[in-house]
C-alpha positions as CSV (number, residue, x, y, z in Angstrom):
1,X,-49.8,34.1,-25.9
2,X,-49.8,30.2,-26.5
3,X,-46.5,30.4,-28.0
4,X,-44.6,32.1,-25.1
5,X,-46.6,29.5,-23.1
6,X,-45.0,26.8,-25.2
7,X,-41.6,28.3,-24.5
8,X,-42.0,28.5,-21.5
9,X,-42.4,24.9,-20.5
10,X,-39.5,23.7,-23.2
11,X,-37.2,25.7,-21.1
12,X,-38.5,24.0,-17.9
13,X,-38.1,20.5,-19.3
14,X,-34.4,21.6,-20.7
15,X,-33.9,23.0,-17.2
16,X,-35.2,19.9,-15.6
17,X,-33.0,17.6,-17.4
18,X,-29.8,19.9,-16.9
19,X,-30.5,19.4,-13.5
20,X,-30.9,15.9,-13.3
21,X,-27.8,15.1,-15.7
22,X,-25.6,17.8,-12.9
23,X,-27.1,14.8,-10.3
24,X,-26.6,11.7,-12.4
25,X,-22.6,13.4,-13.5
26,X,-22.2,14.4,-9.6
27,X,-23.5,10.7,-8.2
28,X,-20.9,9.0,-10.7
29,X,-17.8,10.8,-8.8
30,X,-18.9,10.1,-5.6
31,X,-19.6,6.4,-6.5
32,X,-16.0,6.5,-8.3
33,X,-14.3,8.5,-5.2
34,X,-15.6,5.7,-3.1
35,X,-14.7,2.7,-5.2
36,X,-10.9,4.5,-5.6
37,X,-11.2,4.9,-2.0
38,X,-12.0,1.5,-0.8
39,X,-9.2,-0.1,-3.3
40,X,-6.7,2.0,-2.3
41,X,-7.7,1.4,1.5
42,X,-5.9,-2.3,1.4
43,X,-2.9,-0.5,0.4
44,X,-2.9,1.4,3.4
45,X,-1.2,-0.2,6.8
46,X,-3.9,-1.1,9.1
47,X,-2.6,-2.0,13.2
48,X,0.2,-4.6,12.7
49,X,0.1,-7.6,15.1
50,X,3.2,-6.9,16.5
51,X,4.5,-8.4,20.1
52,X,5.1,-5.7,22.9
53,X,3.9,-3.0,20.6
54,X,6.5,-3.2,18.1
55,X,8.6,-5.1,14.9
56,X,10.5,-7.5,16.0
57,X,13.6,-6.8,14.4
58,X,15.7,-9.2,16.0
59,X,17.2,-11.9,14.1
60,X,17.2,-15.8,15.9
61,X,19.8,-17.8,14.8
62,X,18.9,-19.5,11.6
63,X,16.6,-16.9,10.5
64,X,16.8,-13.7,7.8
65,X,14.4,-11.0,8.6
66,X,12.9,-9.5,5.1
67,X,12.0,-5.7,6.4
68,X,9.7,-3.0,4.2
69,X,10.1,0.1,5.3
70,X,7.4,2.3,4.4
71,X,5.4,5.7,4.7
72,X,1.7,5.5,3.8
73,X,2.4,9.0,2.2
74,X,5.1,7.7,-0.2
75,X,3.3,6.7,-3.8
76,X,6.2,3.9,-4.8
77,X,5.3,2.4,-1.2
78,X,1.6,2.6,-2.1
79,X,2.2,0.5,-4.9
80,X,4.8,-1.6,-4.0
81,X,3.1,-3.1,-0.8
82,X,0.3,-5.0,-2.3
83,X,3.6,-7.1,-4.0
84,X,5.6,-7.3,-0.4
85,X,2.5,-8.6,1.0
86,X,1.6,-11.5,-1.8
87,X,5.5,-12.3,-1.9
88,X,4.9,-12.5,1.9
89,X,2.4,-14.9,1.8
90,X,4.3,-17.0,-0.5
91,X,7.8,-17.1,0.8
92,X,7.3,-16.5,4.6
93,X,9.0,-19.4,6.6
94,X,10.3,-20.7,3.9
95,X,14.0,-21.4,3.2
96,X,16.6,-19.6,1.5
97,X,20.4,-20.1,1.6
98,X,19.8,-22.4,4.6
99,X,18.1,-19.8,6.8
100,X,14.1,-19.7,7.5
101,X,12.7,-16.1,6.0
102,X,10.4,-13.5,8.2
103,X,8.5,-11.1,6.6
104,X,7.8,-7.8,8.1
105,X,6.4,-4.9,7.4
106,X,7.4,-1.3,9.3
107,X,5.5,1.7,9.0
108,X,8.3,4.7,9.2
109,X,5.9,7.2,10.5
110,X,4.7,5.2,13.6
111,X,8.4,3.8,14.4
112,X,10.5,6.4,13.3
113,X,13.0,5.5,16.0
114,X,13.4,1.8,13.8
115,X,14.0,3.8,10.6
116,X,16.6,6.0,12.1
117,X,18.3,2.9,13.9
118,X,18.3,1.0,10.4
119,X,19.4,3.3,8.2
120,X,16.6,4.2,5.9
121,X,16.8,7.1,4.1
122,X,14.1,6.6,1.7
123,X,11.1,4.7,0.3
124,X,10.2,1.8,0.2
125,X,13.4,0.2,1.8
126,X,14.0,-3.2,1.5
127,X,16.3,-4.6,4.7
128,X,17.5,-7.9,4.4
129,X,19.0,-9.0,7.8
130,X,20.9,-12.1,8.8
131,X,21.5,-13.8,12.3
132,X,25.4,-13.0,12.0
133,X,23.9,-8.8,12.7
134,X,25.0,-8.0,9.0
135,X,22.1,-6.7,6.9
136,X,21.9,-5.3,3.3
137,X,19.6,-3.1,1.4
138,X,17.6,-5.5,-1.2
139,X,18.4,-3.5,-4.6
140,X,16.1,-5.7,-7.2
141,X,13.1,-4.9,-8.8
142,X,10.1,-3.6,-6.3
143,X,7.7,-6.5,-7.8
144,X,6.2,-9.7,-6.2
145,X,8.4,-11.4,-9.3
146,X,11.3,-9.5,-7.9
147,X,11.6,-10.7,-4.3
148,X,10.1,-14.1,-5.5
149,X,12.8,-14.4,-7.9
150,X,15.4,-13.4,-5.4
151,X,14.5,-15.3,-2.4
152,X,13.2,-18.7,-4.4
């Protein structure tokens, strides 16, 4: 009897620390899920202060509009838009062959009227759009080096 006492209670303590490795393995995902989560999140578009509810597309004189167009769906835009933004931050307002840049950012899904109107046929889409109404698709590298390289 004592020995298929013995057993008895090994398999409880194996049992019990199965269990408690299924917890520690599960706990680790979610706390991973969450962290990939929350640093994908800043990749996302939030609300965009935009004037009258939409981007201002129109170009003032002396000024070329820079224009992503995106789709939160689209894994190259997911990727690229953490570079747009930095290369925002650096260039916007600043000069480039004599005209002041404007960064802008347009999220295809909520203004699909704006893709349609510009011509964008895929993602991410690069406008570049001059005060004389011509505009051109930016075909360098989708890297903050890229535009910064282009537009310095």
């Amino acid at each position: 009897m004592p020995s298929t006492h013995n057993k008895r209670n090994s398999s409880s303590r194996s049992s019990s620390k199965t269990d408690w490795t299924m917890l520690a393995f599960l706990g680790l995902l979610i706390v991973l899920f969450v962290a990939y989560y929350l640093a994908t999140k800043s990749n996302r578009a939030g609300p965009e202060p935009f004037e009258n509810g939409s981007p201002n597309l129109n170009v003032s004189s002396g000024e070329t509009v820079v224009a992503l167009f995106y789709a939160d769906w689209c894994p190259h835009c997911v990727a690229f838009k953490p570079d747009y933004k930095k290369a925002t931050a650096k260039l916007n307002g600043s000069e480039h062959k004599g005209k002041t840049l404007r960064f802008i950012m347009v999220d295809c899904e909520k203004y699909k009227s704006l893709a349609s109107e510009n011509d964008v046929s895929g993602f991410p889409t690069v406008k570049i759009m001059n005060d004389d109404n011509s505009s051109k698709d930016y075909d360098g590298p989708r890297t903050f080096e890229g535009l910064t390289s282009y537009f310095s």
